[in-house]
C-alpha positions in Angstrom: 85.2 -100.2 -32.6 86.3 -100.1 -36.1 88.1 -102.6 -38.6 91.1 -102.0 -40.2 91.9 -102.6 -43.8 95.0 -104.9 -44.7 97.6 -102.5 -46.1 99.2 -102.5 -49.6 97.5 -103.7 -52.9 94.1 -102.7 -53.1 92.7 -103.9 -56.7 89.3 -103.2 -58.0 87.4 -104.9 -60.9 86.1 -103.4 -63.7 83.5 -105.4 -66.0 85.3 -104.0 -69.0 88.8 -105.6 -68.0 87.0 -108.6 -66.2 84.2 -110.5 -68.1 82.7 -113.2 -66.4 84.4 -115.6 -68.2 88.1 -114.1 -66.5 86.3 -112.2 -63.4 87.6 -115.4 -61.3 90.8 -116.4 -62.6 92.3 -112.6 -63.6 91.1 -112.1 -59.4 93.2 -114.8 -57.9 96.3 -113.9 -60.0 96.2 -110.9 -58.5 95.6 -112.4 -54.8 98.5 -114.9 -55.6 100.2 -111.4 -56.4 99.9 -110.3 -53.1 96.5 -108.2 -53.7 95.5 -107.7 -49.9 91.9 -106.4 -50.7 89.7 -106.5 -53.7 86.8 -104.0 -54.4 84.0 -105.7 -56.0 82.8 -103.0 -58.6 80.2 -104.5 -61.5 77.6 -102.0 -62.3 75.8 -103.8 -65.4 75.7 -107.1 -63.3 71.8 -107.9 -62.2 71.7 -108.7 -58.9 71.8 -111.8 -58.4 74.8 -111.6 -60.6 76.4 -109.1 -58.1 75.0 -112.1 -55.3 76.8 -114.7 -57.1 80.1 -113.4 -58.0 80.2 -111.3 -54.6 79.6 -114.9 -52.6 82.2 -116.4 -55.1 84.8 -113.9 -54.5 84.6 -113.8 -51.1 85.7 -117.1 -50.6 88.4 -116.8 -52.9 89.5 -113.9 -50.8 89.4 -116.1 -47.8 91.7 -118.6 -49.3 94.1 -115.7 -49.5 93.7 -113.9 -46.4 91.9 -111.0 -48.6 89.3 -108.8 -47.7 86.5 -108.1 -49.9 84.9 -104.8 -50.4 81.7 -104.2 -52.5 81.5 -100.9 -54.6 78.0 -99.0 -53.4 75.5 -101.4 -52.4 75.4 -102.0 -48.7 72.6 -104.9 -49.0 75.4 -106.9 -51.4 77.5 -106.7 -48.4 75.4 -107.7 -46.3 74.6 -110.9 -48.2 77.3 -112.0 -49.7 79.2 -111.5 -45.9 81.9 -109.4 -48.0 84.5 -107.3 -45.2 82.7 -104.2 -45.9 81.7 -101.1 -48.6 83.3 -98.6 -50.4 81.2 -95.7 -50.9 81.8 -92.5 -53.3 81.3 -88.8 -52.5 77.9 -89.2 -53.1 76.7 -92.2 -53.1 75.1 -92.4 -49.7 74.8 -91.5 -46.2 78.1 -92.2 -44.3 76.2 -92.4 -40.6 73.6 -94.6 -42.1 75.7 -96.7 -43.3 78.1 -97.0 -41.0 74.9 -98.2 -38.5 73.9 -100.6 -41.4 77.3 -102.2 -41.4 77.7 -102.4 -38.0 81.3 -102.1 -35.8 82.6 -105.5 -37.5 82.4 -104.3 -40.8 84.9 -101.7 -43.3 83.4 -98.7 -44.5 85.5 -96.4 -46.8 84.9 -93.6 -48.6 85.8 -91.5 -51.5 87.2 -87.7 -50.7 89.0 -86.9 -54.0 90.8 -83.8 -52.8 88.9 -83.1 -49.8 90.9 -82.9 -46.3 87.6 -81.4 -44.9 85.3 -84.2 -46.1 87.6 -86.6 -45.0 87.7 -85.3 -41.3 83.6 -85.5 -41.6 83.5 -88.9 -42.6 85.9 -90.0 -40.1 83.8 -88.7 -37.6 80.7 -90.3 -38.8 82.9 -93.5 -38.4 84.7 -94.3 -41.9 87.8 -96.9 -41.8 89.6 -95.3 -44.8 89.4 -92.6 -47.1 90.9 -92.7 -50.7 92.4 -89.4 -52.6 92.2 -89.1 -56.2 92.3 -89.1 -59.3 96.1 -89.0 -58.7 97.0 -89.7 -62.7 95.1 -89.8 -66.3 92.2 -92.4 -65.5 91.1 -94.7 -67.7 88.1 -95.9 -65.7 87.1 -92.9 -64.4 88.7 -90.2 -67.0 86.4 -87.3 -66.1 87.0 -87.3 -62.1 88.6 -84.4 -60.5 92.0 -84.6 -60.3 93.7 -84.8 -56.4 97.5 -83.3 -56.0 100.2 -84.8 -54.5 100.7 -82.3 -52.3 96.8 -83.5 -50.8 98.5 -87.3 -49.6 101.1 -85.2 -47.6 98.3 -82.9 -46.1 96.2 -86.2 -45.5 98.7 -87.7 -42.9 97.1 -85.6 -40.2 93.8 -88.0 -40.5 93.5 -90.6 -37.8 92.7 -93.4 -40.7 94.5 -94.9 -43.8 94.9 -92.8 -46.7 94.0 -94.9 -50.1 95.6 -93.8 -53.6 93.6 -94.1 -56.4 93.3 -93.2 -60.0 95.7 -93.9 -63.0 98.1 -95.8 -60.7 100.9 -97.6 -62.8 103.9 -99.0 -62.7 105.0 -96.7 -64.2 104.2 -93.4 -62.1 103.7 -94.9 -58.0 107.6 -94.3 -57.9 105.8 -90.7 -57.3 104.1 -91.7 -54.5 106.4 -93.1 -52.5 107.2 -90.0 -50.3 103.8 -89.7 -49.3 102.0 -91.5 -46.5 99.6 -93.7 -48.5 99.1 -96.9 -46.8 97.5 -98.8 -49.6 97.2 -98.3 -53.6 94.2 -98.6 -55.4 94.2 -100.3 -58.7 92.0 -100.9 -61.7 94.1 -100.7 -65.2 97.5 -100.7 -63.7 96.7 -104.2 -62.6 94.0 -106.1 -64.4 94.9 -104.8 -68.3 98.9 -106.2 -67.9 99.3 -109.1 -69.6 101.0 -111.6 -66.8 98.6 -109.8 -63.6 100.1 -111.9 -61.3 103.7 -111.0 -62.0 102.4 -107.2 -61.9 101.1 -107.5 -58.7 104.1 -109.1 -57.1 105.6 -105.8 -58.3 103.4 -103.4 -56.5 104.0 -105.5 -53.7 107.2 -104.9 -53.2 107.3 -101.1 -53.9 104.3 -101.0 -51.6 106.2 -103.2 -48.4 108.7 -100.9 -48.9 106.5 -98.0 -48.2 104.5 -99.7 -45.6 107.8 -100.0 -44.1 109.1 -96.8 -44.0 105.9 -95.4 -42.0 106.0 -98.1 -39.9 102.4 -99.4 -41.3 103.6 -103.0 -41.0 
């Protein structure tokens, strides 16, 4: 058994964007938005920072029928009873974890331009697998950059195909022909001045996608 991930808006915080003065209110602008999942990412955070905000954030979530993921820390997961863990090339072992979390829990992955990877990790029992860096990053400016023409090749996998990585406004327009069934957001989202009214705009270009290829 496996868990699926809600299609669509996929935000991620960013402790530069997202103090913890705004962590709370710049997060449910985006869920009134129509953000359908939210990666907890907060690397300075102590712990039981990370236990806090994670616990916090999960019941925001809940209020609107969000799931939340935790960036690379499987115990977090655990105790703040997120939806599951995103983990990044190498930032752990994908069988392990995937034990760890049990079969009621998400477990993604990022492949950046690797098909191959991606067909490992589903085997070892990953829920989702995100592509990229797709545009110029400005969280993650020195990650490889993933073509296009890698989305397209991606619709052979068996599980959701996540778009991340300089994803504006601006430029998902471009990504629109290909079958991604959820966008992964950092700057695009949480650096626009009215985030709720920006999110309500991927929305829709997303359901129209989801639509197309009959993800909804």
């Amino acid at each position: 058994m496996s868990c699926i991930l809600n299609p669509g808006l996929y935000a991620i915080t960013d402790p530069k964007l997202l103090d913890e003065n705004s962590l709370f209110t710049k997060v449910e602008s985006a869920l009134k938005g129509g953000c359908r999942v939210l990666q907890y990412r907060d690397k300075p955070a102590s712990a039981s920072q990370k236990l806090e905000r994670a616990r916090a954030l999960k019941s925001l979530c809940r209020q609107y029928n969000a799931q939340l993921i935790i960036n690379d820390d499987l115990e977090l997961c655990l105790q703040s009873e997120a939806d599951g863990v995103h983990l990044g090339k190498s930032d752990g072992d994908i069988l392990e974890a995937r034990k760890i979390l049990g079969p009621e829990r998400i477990l993604g992955v990022t492949c950046h331009s690797d098909i191959s990877y991606a067909q490992q990790c589903i085997q070892l029992g990953v829920d989702y697998c995100a592509f990229g860096r797709l545009f110029a990053s400005k969280t993650k400016p020195e990650a490889p950059p993933c073509p296009l023409s890698v989305l397209k090749d991606a619709a052979k996998l068996s599980k959701p195909i996540v778009a991340i990585g300089g994803i504006t406004l601006d430029n998902i327009e471009s990504l629109m022909h290909t079958p991604i069934y959820s966008a992964a957001i950092i700057n695009g989202l949480f650096s626009q001045p009215d985030i709720q009214a920006t999110a309500q705009k991927f929305k829709t270009i997303l359901s129209k996608q989801l639509t197309s290829f009959n993800y909804l």
